[in-house]
C-alpha positions as CSV (number, residue, x, y, z in Angstrom):
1,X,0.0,0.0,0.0
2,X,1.3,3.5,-1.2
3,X,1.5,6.0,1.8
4,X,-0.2,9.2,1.8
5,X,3.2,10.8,1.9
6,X,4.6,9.0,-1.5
7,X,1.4,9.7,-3.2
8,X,1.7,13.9,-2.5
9,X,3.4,15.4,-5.6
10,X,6.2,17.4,-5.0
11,X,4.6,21.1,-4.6
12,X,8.4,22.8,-4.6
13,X,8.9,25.5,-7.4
14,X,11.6,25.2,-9.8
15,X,14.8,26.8,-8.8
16,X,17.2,28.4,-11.4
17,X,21.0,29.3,-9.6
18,X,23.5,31.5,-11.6
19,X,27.1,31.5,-10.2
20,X,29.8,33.9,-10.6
21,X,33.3,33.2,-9.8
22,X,36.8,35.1,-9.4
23,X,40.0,34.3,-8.6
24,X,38.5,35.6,-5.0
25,X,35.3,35.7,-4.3
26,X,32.4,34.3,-6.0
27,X,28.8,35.1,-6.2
28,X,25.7,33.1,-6.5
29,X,21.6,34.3,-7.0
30,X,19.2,32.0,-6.5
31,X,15.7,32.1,-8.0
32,X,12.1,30.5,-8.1
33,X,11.0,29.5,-12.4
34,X,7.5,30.4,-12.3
35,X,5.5,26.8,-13.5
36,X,2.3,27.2,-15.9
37,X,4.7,28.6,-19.0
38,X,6.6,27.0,-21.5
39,X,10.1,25.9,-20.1
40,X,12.1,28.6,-22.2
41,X,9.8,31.4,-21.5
42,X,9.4,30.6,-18.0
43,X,13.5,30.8,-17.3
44,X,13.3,34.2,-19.4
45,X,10.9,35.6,-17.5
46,X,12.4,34.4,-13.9
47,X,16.1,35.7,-15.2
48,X,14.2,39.3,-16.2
49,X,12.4,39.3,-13.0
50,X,15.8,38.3,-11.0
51,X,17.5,41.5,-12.7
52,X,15.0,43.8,-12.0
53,X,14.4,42.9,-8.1
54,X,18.8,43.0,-8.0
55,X,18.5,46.2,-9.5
56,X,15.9,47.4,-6.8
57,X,18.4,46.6,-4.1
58,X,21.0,48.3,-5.7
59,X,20.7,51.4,-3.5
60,X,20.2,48.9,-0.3
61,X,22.7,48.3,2.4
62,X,23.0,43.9,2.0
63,X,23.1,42.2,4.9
64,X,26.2,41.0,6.1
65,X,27.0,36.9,7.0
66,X,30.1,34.3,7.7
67,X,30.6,31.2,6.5
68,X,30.6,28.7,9.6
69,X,33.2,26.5,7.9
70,X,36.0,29.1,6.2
71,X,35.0,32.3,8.4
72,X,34.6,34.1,5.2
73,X,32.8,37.2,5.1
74,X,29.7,37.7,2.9
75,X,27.0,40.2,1.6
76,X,22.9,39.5,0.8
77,X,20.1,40.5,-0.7
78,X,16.7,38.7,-0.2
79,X,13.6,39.3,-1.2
80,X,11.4,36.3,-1.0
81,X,11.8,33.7,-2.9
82,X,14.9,35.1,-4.3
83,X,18.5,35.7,-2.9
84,X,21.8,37.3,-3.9
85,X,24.8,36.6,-2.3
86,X,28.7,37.4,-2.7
87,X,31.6,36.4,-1.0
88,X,34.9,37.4,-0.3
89,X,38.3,35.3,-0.3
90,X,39.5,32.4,-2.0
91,X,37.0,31.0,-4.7
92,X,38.2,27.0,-4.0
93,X,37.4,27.0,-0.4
94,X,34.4,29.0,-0.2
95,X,32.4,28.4,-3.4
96,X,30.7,24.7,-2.4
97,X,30.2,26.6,1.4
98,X,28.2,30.0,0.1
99,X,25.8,27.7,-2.4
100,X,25.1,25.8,0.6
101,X,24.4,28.6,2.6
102,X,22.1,30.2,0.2
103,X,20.1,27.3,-0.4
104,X,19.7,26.7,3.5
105,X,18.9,30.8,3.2
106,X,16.2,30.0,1.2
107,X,14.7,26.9,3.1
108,X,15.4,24.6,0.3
109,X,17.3,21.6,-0.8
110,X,19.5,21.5,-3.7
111,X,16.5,18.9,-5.5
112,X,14.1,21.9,-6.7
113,X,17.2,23.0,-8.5
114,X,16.4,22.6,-12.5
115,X,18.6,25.2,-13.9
116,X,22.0,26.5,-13.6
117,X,23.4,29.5,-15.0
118,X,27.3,30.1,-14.8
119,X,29.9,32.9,-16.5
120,X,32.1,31.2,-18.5
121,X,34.1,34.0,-19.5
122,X,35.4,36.6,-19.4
123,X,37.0,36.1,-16.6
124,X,39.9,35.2,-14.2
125,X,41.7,32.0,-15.6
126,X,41.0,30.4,-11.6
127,X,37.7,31.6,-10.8
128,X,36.1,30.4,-14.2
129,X,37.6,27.0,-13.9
130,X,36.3,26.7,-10.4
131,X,32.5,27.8,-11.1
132,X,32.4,25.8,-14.0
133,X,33.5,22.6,-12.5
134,X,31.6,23.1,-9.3
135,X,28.4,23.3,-12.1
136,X,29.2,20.5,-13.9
137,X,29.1,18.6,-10.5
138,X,26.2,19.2,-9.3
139,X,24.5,17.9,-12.7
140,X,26.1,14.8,-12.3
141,X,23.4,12.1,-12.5
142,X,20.7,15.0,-12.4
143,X,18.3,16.4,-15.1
144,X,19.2,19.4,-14.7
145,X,20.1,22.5,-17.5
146,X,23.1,24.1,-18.1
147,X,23.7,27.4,-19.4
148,X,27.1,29.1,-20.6
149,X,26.8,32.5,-20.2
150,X,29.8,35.1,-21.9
151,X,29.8,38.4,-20.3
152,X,32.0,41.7,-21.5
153,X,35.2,42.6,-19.9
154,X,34.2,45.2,-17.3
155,X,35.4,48.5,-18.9
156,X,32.1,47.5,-21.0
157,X,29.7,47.1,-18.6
158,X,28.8,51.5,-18.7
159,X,25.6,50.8,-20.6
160,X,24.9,47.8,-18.9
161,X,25.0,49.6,-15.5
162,X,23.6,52.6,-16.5
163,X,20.1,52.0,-15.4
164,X,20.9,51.5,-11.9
165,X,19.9,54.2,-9.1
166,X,22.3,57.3,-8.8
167,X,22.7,56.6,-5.0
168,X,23.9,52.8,-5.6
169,X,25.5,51.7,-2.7
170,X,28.7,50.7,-2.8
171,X,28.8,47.3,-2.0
172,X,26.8,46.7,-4.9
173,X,29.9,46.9,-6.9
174,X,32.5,44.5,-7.6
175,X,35.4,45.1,-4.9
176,X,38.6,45.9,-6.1
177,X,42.0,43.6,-5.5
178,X,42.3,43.0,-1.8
179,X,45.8,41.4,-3.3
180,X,48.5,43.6,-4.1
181,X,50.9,41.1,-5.5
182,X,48.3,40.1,-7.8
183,X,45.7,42.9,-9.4
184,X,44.5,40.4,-11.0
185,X,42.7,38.8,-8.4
186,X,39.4,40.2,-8.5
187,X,36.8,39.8,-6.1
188,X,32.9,39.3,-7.3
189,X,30.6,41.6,-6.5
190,X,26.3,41.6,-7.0
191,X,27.4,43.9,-9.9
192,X,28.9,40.9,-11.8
193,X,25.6,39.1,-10.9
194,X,23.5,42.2,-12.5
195,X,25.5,41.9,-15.8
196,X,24.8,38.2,-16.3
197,X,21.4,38.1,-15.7
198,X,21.2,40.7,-17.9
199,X,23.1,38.9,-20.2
200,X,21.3,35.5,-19.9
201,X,17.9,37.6,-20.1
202,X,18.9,39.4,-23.9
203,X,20.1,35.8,-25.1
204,X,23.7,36.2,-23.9
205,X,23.8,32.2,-22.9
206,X,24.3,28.6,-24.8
207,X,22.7,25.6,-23.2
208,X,25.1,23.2,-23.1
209,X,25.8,19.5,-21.7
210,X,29.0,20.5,-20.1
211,X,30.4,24.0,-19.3
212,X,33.5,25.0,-20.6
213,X,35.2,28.3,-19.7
214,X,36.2,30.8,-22.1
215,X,39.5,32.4,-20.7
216,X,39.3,36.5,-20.7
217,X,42.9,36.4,-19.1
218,X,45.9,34.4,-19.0
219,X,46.7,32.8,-15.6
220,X,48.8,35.7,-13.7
221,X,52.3,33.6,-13.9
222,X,51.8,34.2,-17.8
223,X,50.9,37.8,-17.4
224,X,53.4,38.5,-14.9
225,X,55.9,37.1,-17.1
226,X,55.0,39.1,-20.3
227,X,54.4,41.7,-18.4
228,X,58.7,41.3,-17.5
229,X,59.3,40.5,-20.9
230,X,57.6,44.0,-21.9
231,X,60.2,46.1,-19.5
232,X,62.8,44.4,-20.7
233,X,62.5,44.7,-24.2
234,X,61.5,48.5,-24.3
């Protein structure tokens, strides 16, 4: 005999995630696909609706967090059923610990999760490896869609950003270097997450079976090193 439990159907909405990742920090938004629309549309209209709630919280002071197991310090917007989240510090060690945290944020498992949204480039050479393997793993054995999304290099992102309110706040941007051996080390910001979206909305994404990332740099040792080579030769 079937339980009454079994026999429930699951009444969980969809869940679409979109990560970001840097050599340090990372970013992740997490959002609810709205059922009763066909699949495509549906994800287009949750991504559009994701970007405009982010950019309603751009003037908004986020709430600040830790991460039990790395101490790292994060930032948050939520609003509902969605969340934005960004994280400072190395992208290895705390990715896996902030999607955990913003899915326990959001009083959900990782099984509503139908869709996954990730930067593939452009990007630091570290960071776009990580968030695309850390993707690629959590479809593993799961039905789940993956979609490559190809941002511009920031010095682009003017018109991109240029709807967002005149008092943004300033955490809403990506932080600068905390490393000063390494300017290339970037941390992630919910600006980076406002640029996908916005990307992913206006058909800036590929669904693919496995994510790939599309270097925008060279790992810094190779840019270092050129960088050398330049000084000498002039």
């Amino acid at each position: 005999m079937t339980s009454s439990a079994s026999s429930v159907p699951d009444a969980s909405p969809a869940l679409a995630a979109l990560l970001c990742t840097h050599k340090r920090g990372a970013a992740v938004a997490l959002f609810p696909v709205p059922a009763g629309l066909p699949s495509r549309e549906g994800l287009r209209a949750a991504v559009q609706e994701a970007a405009q709630v982010l950019r309603q919280s751009a003037s908004r002071e986020p709430v600040p967090f830790t991460l039990d197991q790395t101490s790292a310090s994060g930032l948050c917007h939520s609003f509902s059923s969605m969340h934005f989240a960004s994280c400072s510090g190395m992208t290895a060690e705390n990715l896996a610990q902030l999607f955990k945290w913003i899915l326990a944020r959001s009083g959900s498992s990782a099984s509503p999760l139908k869709t996954i949204g990730v930067v593939v480039g452009l990007g630091s050479f570290t960071g776009l490896r990580l968030g695309c393997a850390f993707a690629n793993g959590l479809c593993v054995g799961e039905q789940r869609e993956l979609w490559a999304i190809e941002i511009p290099p920031a010095e682009q992102w003017n018109d991109r950003l240029a709807d967002l309110p005149h008092d943004c706040h300033a955490a809403f941007c990506s932080p600068e270097s905390g490393d000063a051996d390494d300017p290339y080390a970037t941390g992630t910001g919910f600006s980076d997450i406002y640029i996908a979206l916005k990307q992913w909305q206006d058909g800036g994404a590929l669904l693919v079976d496995v994510l790939e990332p599309h270097y925008g740099r060279e790992p810094t040792p190779v840019l270092k090193l050129k960088k050398e080579l330049e000084s000498h030769s002039s």
